[in-house]
C-alpha positions in Angstrom: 0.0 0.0 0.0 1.6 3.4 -0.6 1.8 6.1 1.4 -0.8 8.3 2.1 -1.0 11.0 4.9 -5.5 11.0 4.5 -5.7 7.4 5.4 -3.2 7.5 7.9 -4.5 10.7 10.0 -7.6 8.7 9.8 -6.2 5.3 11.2 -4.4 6.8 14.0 -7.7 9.0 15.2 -9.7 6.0 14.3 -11.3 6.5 18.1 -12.0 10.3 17.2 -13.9 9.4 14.0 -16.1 6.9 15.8 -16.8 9.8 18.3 -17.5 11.7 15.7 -20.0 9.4 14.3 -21.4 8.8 17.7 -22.5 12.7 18.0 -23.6 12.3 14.4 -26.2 9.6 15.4 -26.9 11.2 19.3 -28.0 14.5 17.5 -30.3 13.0 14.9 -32.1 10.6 17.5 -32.5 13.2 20.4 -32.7 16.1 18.1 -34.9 19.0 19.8 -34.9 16.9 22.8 -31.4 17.4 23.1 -31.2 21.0 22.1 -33.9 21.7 25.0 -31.4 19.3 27.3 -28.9 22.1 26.8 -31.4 24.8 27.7 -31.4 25.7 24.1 -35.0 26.5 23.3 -34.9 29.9 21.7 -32.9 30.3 18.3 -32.9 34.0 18.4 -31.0 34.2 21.8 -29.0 31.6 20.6 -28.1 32.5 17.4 -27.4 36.1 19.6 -24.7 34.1 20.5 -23.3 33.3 17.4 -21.1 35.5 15.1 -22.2 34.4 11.3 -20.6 36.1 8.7 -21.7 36.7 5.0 -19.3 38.4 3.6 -15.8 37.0 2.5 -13.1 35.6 4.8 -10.2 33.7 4.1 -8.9 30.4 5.7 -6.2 28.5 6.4 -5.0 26.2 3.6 -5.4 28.8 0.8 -8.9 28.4 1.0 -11.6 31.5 0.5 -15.2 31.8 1.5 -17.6 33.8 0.1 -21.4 32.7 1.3 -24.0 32.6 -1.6 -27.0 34.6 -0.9 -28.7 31.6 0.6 -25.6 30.7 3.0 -23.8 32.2 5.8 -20.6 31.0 7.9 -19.6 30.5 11.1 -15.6 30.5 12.2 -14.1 27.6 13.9 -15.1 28.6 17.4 -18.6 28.8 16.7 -19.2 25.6 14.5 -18.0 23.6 17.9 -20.1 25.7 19.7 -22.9 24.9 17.5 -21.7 20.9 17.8 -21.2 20.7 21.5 -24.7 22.5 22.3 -26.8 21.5 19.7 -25.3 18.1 18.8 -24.1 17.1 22.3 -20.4 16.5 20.4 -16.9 17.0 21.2 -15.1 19.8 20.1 -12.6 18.9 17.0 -9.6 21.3 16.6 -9.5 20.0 12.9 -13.0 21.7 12.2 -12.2 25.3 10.8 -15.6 26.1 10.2 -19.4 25.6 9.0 -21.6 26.6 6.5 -25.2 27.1 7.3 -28.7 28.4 5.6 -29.6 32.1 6.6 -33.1 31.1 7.0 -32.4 28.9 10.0 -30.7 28.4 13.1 -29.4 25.2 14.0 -31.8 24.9 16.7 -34.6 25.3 14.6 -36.6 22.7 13.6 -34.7 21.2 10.4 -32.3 23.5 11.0 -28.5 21.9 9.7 -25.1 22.7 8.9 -22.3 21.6 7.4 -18.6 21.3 9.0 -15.6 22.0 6.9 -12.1 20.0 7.5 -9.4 20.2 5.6 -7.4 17.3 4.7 -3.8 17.0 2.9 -4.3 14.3 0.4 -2.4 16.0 -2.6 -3.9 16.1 -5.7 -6.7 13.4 -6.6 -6.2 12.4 -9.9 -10.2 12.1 -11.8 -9.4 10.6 -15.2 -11.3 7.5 -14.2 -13.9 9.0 -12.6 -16.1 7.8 -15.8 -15.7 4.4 -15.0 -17.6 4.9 -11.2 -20.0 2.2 -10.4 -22.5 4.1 -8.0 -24.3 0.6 -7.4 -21.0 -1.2 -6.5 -20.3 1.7 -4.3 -23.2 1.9 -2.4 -22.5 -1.6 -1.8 -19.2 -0.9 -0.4 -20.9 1.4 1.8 -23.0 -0.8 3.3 -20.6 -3.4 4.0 -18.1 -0.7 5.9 -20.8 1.5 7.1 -21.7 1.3 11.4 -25.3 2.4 10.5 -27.3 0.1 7.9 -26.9 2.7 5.0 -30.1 2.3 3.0 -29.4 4.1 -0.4 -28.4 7.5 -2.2 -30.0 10.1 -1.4 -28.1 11.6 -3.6 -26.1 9.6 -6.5 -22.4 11.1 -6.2 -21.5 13.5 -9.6 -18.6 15.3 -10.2 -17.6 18.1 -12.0 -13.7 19.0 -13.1 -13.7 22.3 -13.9 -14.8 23.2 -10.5 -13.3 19.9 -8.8 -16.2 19.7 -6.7 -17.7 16.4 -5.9 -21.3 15.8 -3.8 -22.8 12.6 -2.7 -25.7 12.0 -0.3 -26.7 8.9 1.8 -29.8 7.4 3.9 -29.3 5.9 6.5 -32.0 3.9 9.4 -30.8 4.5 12.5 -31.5 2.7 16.1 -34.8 3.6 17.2 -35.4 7.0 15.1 -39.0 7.0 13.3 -37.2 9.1 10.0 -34.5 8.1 8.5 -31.8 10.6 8.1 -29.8 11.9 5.3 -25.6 12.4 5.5 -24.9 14.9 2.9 -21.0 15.5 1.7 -19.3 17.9 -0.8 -15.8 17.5 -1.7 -14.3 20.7 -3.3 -10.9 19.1 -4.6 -7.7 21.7 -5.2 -4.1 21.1 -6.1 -3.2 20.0 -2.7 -5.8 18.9 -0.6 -9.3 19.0 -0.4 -12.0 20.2 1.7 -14.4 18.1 3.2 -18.2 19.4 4.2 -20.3 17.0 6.0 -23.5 17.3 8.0 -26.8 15.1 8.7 -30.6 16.4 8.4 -33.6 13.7 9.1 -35.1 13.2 5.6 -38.1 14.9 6.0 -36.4 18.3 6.0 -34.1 16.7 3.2 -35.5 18.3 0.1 -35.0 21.8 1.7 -31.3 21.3 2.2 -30.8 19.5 -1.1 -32.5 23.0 -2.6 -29.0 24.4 -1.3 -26.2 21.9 -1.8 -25.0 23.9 -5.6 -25.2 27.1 -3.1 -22.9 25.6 -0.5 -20.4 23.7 -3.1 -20.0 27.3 -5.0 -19.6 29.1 -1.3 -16.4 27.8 -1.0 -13.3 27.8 -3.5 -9.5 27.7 -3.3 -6.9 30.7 -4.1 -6.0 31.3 -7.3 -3.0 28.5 -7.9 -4.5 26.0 -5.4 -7.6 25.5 -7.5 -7.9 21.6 -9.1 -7.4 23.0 -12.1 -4.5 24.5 -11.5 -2.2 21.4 -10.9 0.8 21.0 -12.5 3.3 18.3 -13.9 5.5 17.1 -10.5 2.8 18.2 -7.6 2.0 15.2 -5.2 -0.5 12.8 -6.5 -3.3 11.5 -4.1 -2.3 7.3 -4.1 -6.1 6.1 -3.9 -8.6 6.3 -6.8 -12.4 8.7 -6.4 -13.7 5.5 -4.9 -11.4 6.0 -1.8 -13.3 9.4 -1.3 -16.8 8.5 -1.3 -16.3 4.9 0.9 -13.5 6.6 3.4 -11.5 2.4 2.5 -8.0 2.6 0.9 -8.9 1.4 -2.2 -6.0 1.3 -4.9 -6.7 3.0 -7.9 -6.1 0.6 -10.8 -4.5 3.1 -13.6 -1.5 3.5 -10.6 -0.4 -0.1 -9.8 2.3 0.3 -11.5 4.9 0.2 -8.5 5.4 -3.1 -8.8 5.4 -3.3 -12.1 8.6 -5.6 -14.1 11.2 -4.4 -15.9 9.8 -6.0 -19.4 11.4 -3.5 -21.9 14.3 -2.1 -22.5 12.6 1.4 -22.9 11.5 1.5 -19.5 14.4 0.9 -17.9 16.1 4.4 -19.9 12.3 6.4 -18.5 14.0 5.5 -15.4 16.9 6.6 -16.1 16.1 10.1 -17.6 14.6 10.7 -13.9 10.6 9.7 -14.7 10.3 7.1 -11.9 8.4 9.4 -9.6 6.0 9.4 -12.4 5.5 5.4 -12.9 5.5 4.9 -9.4 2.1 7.1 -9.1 4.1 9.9 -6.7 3.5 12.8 -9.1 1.0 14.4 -11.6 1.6 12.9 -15.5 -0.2 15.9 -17.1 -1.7 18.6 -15.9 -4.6 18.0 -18.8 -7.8 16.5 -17.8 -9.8 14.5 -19.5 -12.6 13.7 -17.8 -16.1 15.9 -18.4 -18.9 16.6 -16.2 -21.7 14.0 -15.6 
């Protein structure tokens, strides 16, 4: 398996994510009951609270928010606020923000928001993404998933130009009458990407779903960090788009070429002219893509 910083931050704090899950599933089953166990019953004294911003603010790994009229934002501080007292969850350091609707507050009823975490994975290569089985990965989902993951909710697509990639799943959990929806959109750059994740039962579903385009376009890297702006030698993500939508290490099949013989002559003087970074799958082959939107 090669090496790849994502999957190993996520086996070390293997505990955290499980916590994580846990407040997921806590705040979906208790939901108002909860907010009201915090004393939180009135979302205009809490949102009082609260400093949402609307216009733009930069982040930390070149990354630059600028709400759409539908969205506002909420710094790092206040997303775990939000988390602890409306989703009985532990604060997570890694969070370095949240994007919510204007409309309303989290402790309204279907109220939601989505956490933003950064994670340097390098550059994830797409040119297969035409070959995604959503079927097979649905599948995969519910075979790795803790909750029993029912279907999409939203079928994942992907676009290129703007690397941004959005999938939605339902999921039945213990003793809840709905079922819920965990929404994710993936805005992929040249180094990294930023993850947005939140859950909303599915009877408020269709209202969020209203806003997904609105959150994916509130959100963008600097100019030079964007995914379109990768070029020849920058560090190549080492697990294919499947990897990002199941969270398993799965090899992408166009890079097992590591272990690949030395069958021709020719291959041997690539190596020698100084190209192995780019047969082992270590660096971008061309900065052209070739992929198009679904």
């Amino acid at each position: 398996m090669l090496y790849n910083p994502a999957f190993l931050v996520l086996s070390r704090n293997r505990s955290r994510r499980v916590r994580l899950h846990k407040w997921l599933l806590l705040g979906c089953l208790l939901g108002v009951a909860q907010v009201q166990g915090h004393g939180i019953n009135n979302p205009e004294m809490f949102d009082s609270v609260l400093h949402y911003q609307t216009a733009e603010t930069t982040l930390p790994h070149h990354l630059q928010v600028q709400p759409a009229s539908s969205i506002r934002f909420l710094n790092s501080q206040d997303a775990n606020h939000v988390i602890y007292d409306v989703w009985g969850g532990s604060p997570d350091s890694s969070i370095i923000g949240m994007l919510l609707p204007r409309n309303l507050s989290p402790v309204s009823e279907g109220g939601w928001g989505l956490s933003l975490q950064h994670l340097d994975t390098g550059y994830v290569d797409a040119r297969r993404w035409k070959n995604i089985d959503a079927k097979q990965l649905l599948k995969t989902l519910q075979k790795n998933s803790q909750a029993e993951v029912l279907n999409w909710a939203l079928p994942p697509t992907f676009n290129p130009q703007t690397g941004v990639l959005m999938f939605a799943t339902e999921v039945k959990l213990p003793g809840a009458q709905d079922t819920a929806i965990f929404p994710k959109v993936l805005l992929l750059g040249r180094e990294g990407l930023l993850l947005m994740k939140g859950i909303i039962e599915k009877k408020h579903w269709e209202g969020m779903k209203a806003t997904l385009q609105d959150l994916a376009f509130s959100v963008t890297f600097q100019d030079g960090y964007r995914y379109t702006d990768v070029q020849a030698g920058d560090r190549l993500y080492d697990y294919g788009m499947t990897a990002l939508i199941t969270e398993t290490p799965v090899q992408d099949p166009e890079r097992k070429t590591s272990s690949a013989p030395l069958l021709f002559p020719w291959i041997a003087v690539l190596l020698g002219l100084g190209l192995m970074g780019t047969l082992m799958g270590k660096r971008v082959r061309s900065a052209s893509l070739t992929v198009r939107p679904d």
